[in-house]
TORBADREN-913473 format. One record per residue (C-alpha): x, y, z; residue in three letters; residue number from 1. Coordinates in steps of 0.5 Angstrom, whole numbers, plus 500, padded with zeros to 3 digits. Layout:
residues N
X,Y,Z,Ala,NUM
...
//
This chain:
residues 706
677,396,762,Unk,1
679,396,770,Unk,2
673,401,771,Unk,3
669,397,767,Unk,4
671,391,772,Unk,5
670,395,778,Unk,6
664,397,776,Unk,7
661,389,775,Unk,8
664,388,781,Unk,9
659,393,785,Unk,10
654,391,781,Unk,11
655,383,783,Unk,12
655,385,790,Unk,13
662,382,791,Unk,14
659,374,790,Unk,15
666,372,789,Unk,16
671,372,795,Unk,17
678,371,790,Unk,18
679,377,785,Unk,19
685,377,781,Unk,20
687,381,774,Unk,21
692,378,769,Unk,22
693,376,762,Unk,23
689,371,759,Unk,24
692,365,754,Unk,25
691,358,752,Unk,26
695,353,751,Unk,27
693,347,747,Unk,28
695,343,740,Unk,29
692,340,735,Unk,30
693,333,739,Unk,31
693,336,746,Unk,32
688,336,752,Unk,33
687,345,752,Unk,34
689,348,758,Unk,35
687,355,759,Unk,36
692,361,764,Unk,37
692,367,767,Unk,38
698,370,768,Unk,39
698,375,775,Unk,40
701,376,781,Unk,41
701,377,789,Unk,42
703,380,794,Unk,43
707,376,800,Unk,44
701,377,805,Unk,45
697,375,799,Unk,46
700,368,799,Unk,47
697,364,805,Unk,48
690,367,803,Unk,49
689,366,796,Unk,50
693,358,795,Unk,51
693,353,797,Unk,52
698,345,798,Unk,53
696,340,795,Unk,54
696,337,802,Unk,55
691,341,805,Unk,56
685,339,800,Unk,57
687,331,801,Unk,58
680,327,805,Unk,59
682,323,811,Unk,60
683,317,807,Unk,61
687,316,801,Unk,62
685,317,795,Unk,63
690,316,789,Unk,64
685,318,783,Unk,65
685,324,787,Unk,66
692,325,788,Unk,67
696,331,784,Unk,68
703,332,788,Unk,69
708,330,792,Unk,70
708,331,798,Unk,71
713,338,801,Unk,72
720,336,803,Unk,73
721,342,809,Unk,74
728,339,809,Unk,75
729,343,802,Unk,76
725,349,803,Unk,77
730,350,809,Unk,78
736,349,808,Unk,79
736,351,800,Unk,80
731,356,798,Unk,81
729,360,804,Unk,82
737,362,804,Unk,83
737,364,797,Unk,84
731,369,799,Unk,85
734,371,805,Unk,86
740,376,804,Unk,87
741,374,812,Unk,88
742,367,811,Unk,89
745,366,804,Unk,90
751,364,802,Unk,91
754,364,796,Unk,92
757,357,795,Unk,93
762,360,790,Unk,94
765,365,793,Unk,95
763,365,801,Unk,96
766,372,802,Unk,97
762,375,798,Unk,98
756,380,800,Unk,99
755,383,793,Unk,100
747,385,793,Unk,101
745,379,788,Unk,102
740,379,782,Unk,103
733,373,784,Unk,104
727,372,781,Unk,105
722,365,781,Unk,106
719,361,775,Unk,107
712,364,776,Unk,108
707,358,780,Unk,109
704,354,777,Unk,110
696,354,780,Unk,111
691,350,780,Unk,112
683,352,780,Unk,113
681,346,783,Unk,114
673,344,785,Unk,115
673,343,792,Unk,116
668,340,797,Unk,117
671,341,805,Unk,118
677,336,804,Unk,119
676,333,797,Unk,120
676,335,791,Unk,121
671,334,786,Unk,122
673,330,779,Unk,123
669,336,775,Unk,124
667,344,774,Unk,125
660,346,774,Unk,126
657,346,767,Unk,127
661,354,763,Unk,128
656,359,761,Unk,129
657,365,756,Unk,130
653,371,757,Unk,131
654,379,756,Unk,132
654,386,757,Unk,133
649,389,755,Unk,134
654,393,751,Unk,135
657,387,748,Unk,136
663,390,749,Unk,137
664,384,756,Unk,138
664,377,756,Unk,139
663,372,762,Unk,140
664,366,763,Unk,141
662,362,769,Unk,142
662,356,772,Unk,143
656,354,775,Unk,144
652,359,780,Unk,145
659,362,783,Unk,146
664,357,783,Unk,147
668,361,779,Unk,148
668,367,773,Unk,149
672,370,768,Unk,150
671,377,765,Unk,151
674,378,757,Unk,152
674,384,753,Unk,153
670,382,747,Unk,154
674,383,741,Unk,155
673,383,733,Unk,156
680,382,730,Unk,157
682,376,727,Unk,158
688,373,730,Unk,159
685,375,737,Unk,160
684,368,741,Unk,161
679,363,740,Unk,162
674,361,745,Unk,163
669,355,746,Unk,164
663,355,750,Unk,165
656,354,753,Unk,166
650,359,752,Unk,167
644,358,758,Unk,168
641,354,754,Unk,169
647,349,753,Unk,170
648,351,746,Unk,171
655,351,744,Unk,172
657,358,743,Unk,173
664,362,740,Unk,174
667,368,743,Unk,175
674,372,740,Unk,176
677,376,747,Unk,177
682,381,747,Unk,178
689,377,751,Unk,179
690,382,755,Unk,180
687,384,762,Unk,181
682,379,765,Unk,182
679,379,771,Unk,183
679,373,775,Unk,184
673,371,780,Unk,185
672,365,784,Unk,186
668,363,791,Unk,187
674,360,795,Unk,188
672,353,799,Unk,189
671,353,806,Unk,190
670,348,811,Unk,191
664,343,808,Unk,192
662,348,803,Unk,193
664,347,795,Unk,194
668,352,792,Unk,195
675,352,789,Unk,196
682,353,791,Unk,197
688,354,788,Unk,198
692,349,789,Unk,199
700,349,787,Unk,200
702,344,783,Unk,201
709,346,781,Unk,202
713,352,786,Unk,203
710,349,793,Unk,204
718,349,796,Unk,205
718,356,793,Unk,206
711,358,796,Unk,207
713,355,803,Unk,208
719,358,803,Unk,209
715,365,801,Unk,210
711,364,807,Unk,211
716,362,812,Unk,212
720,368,811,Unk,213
715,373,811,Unk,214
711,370,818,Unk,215
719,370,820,Unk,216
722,377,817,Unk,217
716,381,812,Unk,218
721,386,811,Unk,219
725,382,808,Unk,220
721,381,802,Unk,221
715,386,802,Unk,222
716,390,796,Unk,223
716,382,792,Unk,224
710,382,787,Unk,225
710,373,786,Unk,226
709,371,779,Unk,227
703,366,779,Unk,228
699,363,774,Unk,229
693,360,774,Unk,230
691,354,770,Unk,231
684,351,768,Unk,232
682,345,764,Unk,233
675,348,760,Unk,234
674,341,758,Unk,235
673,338,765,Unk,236
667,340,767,Unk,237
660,336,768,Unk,238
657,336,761,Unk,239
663,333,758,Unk,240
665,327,763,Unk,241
661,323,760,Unk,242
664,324,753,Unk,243
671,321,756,Unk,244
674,327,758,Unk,245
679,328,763,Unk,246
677,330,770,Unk,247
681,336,774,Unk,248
686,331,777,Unk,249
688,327,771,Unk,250
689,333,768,Unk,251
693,337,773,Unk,252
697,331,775,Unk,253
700,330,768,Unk,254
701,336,767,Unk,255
705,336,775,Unk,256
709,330,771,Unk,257
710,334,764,Unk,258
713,340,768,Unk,259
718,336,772,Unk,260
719,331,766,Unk,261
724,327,771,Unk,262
724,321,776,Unk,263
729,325,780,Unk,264
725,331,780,Unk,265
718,328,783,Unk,266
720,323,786,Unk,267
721,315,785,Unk,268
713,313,788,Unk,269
711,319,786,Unk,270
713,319,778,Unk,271
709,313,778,Unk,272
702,315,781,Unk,273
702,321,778,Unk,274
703,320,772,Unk,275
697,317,767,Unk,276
702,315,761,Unk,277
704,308,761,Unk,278
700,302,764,Unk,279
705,300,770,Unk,280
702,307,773,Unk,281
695,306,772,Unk,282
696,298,775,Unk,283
699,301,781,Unk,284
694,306,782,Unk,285
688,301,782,Unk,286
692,296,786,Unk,287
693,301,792,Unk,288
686,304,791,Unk,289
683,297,790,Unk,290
687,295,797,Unk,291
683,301,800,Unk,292
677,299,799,Unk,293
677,292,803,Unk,294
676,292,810,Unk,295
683,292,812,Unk,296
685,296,806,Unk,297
690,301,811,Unk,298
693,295,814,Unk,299
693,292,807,Unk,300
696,299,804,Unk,301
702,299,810,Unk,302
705,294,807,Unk,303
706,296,800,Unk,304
711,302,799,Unk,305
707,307,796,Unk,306
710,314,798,Unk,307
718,313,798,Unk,308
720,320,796,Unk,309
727,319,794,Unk,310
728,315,787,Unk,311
734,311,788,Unk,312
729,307,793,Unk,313
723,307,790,Unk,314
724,301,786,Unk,315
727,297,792,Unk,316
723,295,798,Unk,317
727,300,804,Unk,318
723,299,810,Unk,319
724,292,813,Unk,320
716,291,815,Unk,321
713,292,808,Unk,322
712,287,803,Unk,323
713,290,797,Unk,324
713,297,793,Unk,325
710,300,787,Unk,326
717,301,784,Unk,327
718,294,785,Unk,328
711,293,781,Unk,329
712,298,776,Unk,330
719,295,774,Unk,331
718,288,773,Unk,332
711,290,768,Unk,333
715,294,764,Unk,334
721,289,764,Unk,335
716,284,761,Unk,336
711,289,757,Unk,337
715,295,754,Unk,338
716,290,748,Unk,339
711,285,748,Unk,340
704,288,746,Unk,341
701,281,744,Unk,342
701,278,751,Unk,343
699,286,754,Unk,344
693,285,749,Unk,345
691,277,751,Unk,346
693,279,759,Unk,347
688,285,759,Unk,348
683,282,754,Unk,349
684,288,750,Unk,350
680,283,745,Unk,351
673,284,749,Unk,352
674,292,748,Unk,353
676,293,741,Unk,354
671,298,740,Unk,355
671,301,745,Unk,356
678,303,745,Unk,357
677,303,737,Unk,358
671,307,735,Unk,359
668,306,729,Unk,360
668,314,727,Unk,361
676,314,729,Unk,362
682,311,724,Unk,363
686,306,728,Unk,364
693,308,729,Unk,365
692,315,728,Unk,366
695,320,732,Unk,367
688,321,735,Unk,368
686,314,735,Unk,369
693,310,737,Unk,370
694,303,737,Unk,371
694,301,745,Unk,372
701,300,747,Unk,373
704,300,753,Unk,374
706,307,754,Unk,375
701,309,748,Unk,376
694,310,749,Unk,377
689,317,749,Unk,378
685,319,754,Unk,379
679,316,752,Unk,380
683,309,751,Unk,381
687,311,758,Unk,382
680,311,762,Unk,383
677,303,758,Unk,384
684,301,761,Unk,385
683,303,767,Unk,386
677,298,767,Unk,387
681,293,764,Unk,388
686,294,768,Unk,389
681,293,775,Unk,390
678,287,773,Unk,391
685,283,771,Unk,392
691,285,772,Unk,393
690,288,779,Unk,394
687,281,782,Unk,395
694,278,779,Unk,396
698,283,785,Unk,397
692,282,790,Unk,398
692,275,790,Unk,399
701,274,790,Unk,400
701,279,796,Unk,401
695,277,799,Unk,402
692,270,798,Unk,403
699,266,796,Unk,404
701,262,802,Unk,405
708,265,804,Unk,406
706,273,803,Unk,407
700,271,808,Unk,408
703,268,813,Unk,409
708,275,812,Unk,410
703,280,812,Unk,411
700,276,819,Unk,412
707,277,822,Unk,413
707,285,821,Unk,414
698,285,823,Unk,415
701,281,830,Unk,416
707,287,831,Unk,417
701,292,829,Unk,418
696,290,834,Unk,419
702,290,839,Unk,420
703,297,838,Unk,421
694,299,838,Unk,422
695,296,845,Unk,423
699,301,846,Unk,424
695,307,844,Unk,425
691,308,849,Unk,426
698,308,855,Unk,427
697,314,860,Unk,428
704,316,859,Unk,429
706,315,852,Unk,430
700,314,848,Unk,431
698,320,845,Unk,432
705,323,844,Unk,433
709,316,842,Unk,434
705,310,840,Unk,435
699,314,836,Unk,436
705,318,833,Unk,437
708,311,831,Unk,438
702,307,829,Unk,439
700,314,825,Unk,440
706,314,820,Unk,441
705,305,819,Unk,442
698,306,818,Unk,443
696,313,816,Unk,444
702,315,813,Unk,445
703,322,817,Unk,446
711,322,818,Unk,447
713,323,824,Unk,448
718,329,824,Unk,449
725,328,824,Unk,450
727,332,829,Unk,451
730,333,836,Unk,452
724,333,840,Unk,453
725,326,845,Unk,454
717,324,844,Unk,455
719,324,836,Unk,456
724,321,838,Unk,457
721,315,841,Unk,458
716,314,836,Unk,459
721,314,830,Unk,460
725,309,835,Unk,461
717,304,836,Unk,462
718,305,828,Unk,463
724,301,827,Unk,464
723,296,832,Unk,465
717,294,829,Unk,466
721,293,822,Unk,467
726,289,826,Unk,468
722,285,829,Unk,469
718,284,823,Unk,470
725,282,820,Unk,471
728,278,824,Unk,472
721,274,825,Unk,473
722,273,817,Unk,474
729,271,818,Unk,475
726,265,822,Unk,476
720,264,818,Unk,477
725,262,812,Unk,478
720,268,809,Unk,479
725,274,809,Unk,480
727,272,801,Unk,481
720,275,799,Unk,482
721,281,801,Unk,483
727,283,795,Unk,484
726,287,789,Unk,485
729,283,785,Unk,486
726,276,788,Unk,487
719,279,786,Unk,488
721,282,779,Unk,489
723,275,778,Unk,490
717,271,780,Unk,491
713,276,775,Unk,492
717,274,769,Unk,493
717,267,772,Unk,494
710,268,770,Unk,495
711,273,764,Unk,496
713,266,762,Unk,497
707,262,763,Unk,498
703,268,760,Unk,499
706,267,753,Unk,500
705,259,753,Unk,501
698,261,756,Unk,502
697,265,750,Unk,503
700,260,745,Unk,504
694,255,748,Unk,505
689,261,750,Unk,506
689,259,756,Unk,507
685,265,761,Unk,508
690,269,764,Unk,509
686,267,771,Unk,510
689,259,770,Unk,511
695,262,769,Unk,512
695,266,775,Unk,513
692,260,779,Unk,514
699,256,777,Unk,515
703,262,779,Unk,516
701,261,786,Unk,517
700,254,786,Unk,518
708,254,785,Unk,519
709,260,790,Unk,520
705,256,795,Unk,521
710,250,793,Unk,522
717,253,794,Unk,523
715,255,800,Unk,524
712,249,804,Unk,525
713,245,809,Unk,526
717,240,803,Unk,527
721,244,800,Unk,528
722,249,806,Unk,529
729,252,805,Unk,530
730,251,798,Unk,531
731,258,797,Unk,532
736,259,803,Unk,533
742,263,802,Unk,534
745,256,806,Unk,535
743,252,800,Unk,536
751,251,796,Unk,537
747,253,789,Unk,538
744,259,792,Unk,539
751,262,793,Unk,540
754,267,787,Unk,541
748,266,783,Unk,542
743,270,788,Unk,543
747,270,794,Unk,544
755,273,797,Unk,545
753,269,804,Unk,546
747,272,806,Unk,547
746,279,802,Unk,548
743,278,795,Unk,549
747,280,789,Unk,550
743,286,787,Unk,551
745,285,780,Unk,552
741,284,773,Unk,553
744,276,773,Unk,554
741,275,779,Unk,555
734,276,777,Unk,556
735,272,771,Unk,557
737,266,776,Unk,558
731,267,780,Unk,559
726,266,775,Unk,560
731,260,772,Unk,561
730,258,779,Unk,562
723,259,778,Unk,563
722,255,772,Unk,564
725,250,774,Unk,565
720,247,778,Unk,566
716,247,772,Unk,567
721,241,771,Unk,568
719,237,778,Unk,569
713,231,777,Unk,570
710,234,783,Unk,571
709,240,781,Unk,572
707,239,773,Unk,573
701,234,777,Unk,574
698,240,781,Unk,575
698,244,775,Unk,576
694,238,771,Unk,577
689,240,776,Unk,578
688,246,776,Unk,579
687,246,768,Unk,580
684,239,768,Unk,581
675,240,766,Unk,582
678,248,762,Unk,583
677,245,755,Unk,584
684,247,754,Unk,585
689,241,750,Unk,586
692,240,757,Unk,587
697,235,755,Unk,588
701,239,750,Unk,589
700,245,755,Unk,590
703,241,760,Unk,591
709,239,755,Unk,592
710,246,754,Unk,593
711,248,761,Unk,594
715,241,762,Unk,595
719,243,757,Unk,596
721,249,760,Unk,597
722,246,767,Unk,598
727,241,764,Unk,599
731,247,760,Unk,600
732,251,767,Unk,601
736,248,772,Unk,602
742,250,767,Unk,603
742,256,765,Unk,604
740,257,772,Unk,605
747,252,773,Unk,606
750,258,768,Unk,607
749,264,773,Unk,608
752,260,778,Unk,609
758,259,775,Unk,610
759,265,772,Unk,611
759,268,779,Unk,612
763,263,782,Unk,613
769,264,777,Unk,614
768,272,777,Unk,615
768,272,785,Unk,616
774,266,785,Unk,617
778,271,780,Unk,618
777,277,785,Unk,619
778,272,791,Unk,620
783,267,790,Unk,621
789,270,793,Unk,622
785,269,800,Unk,623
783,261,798,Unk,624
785,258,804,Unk,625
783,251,799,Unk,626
789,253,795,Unk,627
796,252,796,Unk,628
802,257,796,Unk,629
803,255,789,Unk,630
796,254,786,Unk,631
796,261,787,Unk,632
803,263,784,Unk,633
801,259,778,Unk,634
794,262,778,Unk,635
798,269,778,Unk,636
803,268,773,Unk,637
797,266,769,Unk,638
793,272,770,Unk,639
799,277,770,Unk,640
801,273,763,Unk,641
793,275,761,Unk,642
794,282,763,Unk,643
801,283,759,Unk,644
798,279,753,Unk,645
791,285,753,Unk,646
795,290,754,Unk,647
800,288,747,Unk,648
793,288,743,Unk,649
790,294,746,Unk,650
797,296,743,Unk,651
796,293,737,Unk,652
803,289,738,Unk,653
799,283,738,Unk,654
794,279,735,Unk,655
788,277,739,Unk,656
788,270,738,Unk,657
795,270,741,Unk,658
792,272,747,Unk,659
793,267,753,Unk,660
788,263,755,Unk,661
791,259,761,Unk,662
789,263,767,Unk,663
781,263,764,Unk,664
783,255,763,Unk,665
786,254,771,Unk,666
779,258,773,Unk,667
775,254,769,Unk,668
778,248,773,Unk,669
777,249,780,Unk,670
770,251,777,Unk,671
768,245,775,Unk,672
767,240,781,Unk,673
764,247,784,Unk,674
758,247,779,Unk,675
758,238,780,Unk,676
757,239,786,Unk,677
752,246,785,Unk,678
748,242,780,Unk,679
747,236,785,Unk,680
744,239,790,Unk,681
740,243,786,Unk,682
737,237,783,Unk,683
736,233,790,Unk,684
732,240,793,Unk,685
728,240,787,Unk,686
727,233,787,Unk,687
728,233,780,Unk,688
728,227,774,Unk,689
733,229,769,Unk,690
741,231,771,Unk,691
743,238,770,Unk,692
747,239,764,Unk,693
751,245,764,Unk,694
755,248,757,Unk,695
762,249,757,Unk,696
761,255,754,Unk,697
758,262,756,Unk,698
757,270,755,Unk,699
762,273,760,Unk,700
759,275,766,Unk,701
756,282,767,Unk,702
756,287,772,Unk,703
749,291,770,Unk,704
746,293,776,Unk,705
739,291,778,Unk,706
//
């Protein structure tokens, strides 16, 4: 067959400048989205001329549906996977005398055959078609004029892999190939040209690794012969994208996530953006691309956390001038809609594109056909989601980070602090050098290398004051509490909660969201200003310890208890009756649902409150200089008394009835005036009616963390 191959390759006059022979599989189920492979090879000269990072075939302006990797950690290529190649520089962590010779070997890379046009990829192939040899012993398959070829051995067995494709006339054709050697043949994009690249979409460490030892020692690795395998998504192509097919981007970004199944391994932001498969993602990517598309969409962007590499603080928002983050977006969603499908369903409107995401020729609830869920959906299903998600979920995010009052004056604070740093863009000495590098990071996300250089150096110094001036103008403002994760994570179920009553009462989601920043607005205006400062008493153990905030799951409860609080206030439920009033809603009985819910929680805010008083004091009370020396004692004998008694039931040598309680009883007494004087003061903040009634009795306070 390689003669035969060659010959064709003449005959061509070369109409290919990518050429590779490999083993051909498929990779598909009954259920899955076909992929087919190449397996090869390359050579270590061959690598920076045949593939290509993900990186290098981004625009100049971010696109999310276009995005497929995370992006290259140098740090990991040099200091973990280069010195395992290099026999100079490795080290055996399990025994650092060793200089045994060592056997290696990589996984293959995984390479994607993308369609690209200068610096953008395209979202489909060119339309396949199928022809053959005159002899009928070779088949083609081509992807438009010369985007790429594959040439099979034409074979007769049963068991031989089936494929499906296109004669000239568009007509769809069978063909039965040998899977042994095919020839792989593609026109390689340069510049503004189309054409396609092989884009690594897992192995790009390895592959940076490769290429930096070879341009730094090449006999160090010359005889390797690199492992590659180049992947194509059949189905991605023009004939077919109207039938609701994935597009190359989507299908190579699930497969990046499927590869590396874990958070940790593809990084917080990342995982979420990446990934297809749950409606937190798809509301993530439309909302970072919808900010985009608004004239100051790059600014808009540099406030919203979007590429945090680790995953420990991707649900968190860790640089001081950002407002909020995707993970924080993606969790608090998740928290209300992993187990609530009738409020995703109303939220949505799912209602008004039934038969789109239920044909009439597909059974409803089959494999093929799922009942929309929150991580359930088809592709087909996946793409009206996407539309429904554009048209109702994302302006929920537009207008809390954008349009309320307090997260706009925010936003303002940060535009001030970034005008000051574009003044500085065009300075003879450090324009170009530190500022533009700086902005660049802010805005453009081109991170500034953390390395030595003095230049680089200030310009990650000029980063850091901008977030500290961010966050001490924050601080002054009374706005720094908006930035918290778990603030918004419980402003989001604060609304959760008006959404279900929404629901009961057919509401328009968009009412609902209206409320939500009517009373976002409230909590944080000129009357109620400071009514969620860490110096408020009743602010003290539920959600704060002095001035940090309580990272604890408890504290996220009390927040949104905080929240519906308001619910309770004459004021507010009077804004709320103008917001609804000419809807055609029953506003009375709306309004007393929502009352109902306003006078609940204060106590079980009050209930947070307490338990975080009572298990501070217990850690605390040796240092309570309220307390005499013998309170204290008496507490301590109580306490060690509780402890010996537990002790005995563990043992088995005492019943659990008989267990002490006299040191819970002394706790709970010094609480008591404690809570008193919390629930006044919650009251007069809030201007409330009715008095905060708190139960006695309660869960035990838990330690699960946010």
């Amino acid at each position: 067959m390689k003669e035969e191959m060659e010959v064709n390759l003449i005959d061509d006059e070369k109409e290919y400048d990518i050429e590779k022979i490999g083993s051909y599989g498929k990779f598909s189920t009954k259920t899955s989205y076909p992929i087919e492979y190449i397996l090869t090879s390359l050579r270590p000269d061959q690598l920076s001329e045949y593939l290509t990072f993900a990186k290098d075939v981004r625009p100049k302006e971010i696109d999310f549906d276009l995005l497929m990797q995370r992006d290259l950690d140098e740090d990991r290529v040099r200091n973990e996977i280069a010195p395992y190649l290099d026999p100079d520089t490795y080290t055996d962590p399990k025994n650092p005398d060793s200089s045994l010779p060592r056997a290696l070997f990589f996984p293959p890379l995984l390479v994607a055959v993308a369609p690209v046009e200068g610096k953008s990829m395209g979202g489909y192939y060119d339309n396949e078609v199928c022809s053959f040899s005159d002899n009928k012993k070779l088949a083609y398959r081509k992807w438009g004029d010369n985007l790429f070829k594959i040439t099979y051995q034409v074979s007769n067995s049963a068991t031989a892999p089936l494929i499906n494709s296109y004669d000239a006339n568009g007509d769809s054709v069978n063909i039965k190939v040998k899977p042994g050697q095919v020839l792989f043949e593609g026109w390689r994009s340069k510049k503004s040209s189309p054409g396609i690249r092989l884009i690594v979409i897992d192995g790009q460490h390895r592959l940076k690794a490769l290429q930096d030892i070879y341009e730094r020692k090449p006999e160090a690795i010359d005889d390797l012969q690199v492992p590659v395998c180049l992947l194509f998504a059949p189905n991605s192509q023009d004939r077919l994208k109207d039938k609701g097919v994935l597009s190359v981007p989507e299908v190579f970004r699930q497969l990046f996530v499927d590869v590396n199944n874990t958070a940790e391994t593809v990084g917080g932001h990342f995982n979420i953006l990446l990934s297809d498969n749950n409606i937190g993602s798809l509301v993530c990517r439309q909302f970072c691309s919808n900010l985009l598309k608004k004239e100051d969409g790059k600014k808009r962007l540099s406030v919203v956390e979007w590429n945090t590499k680790k995953a420990k603080d991707s649900s968190n928002v860790v640089r001081k001038y950002s407002l909020t983050s995707i993970g924080v977006i993606e969790k608090a969603l998740r928290e209300c809609f992993k187990k609530s499908p009738s409020e995703l369903e109303y939220w949505l409107n799912l209602k008004a594109v039934e038969s789109n995401l239920y044909p009439d020729d597909e059974e409803k609830g089959s494999i093929e056909c799922p009942v929309v869920d929150w991580d359930t959906f088809n592709s087909v299903q996946r793409k009206c989601l996407a539309e429904q998600v554009n048209k109702y979920a994302v302006p929920l995010f537009e207008n809390i980070f954008f349009g309320s009052k307090p997260y706009k004056k925010a936003f303002e604070i940060f535009d001030q602090e970034l005008i000051k740093l574009e003044q500085k863009l065009e300075d003879d000495k450090k324009g170009l050098t530190v500022y533009t590098p700086a902005y660049e990071q802010i805005v453009d996300y081109m991170q500034i290398p953390d390395d030595k250089q003095r230049d680089n150096k200030e310009a990650l110094a000029v980063v850091k004051a901008i977030g500290n001036a961010v966050e001490e103008k924050l601080e002054d403002s009374g706005l720094r509490i908006l930035q918290y994760a778990l603030y918004q994570r419980a402003l989001v179920a604060f609304w959760f909660e008006l959404l279900q009553v929404g629901n009961i009462f057919n509401v328009d989601p968009e009412i609902i969201t209206k409320i939500l920043i009517s009373i976002l607005d409230e909590q944080h205006s000129d009357e109620m200003k400071g009514v969620l400062s860490y110096k408020r008493g009743y602010m003290q153990y539920s959600v704060f310890q002095g001035s940090t905030i309580i990272t604890l799951e408890e504290t996220r409860k009390a927040l949104k208890n905080l929240f519906l609080s308001f619910l309770g206030r004459e004021q507010t439920l009077a804004h709320i009756q103008d917001i609804v009033k000419d809807t055609g809603i029953n506003d009375h009985d709306f309004l007393a649902k929502l009352k109902e819910k306003g006078d609940l929680a204060p106590s079980e805010f009050i209930k947070s409150f307490e338990k975080g008083f009572i298990k501070d004091f217990k850690r605390t009370y040796t240092l309570n200089q309220s307390l005499s020396p013998a309170e204290k004692d008496k507490i301590q004998q109580a306490e060690a008394k509780q402890k010996q008694h537990k002790k005995e039931y563990r043992d088995k040598t005492r019943a659990k009835e008989d267990i002490s309680h006299e040191f819970d009883d002394l706790v709970g007494s010094y609480s008591i005036k404690t809570r008193e004087r919390a629930s006044a003061e919650l009251k007069e903040a809030l201007n409330l009616s009715l008095d905060i009634i708190s139960e006695d009795s309660y869960e035990e306070y838990g330690d699960e963390e946010a």
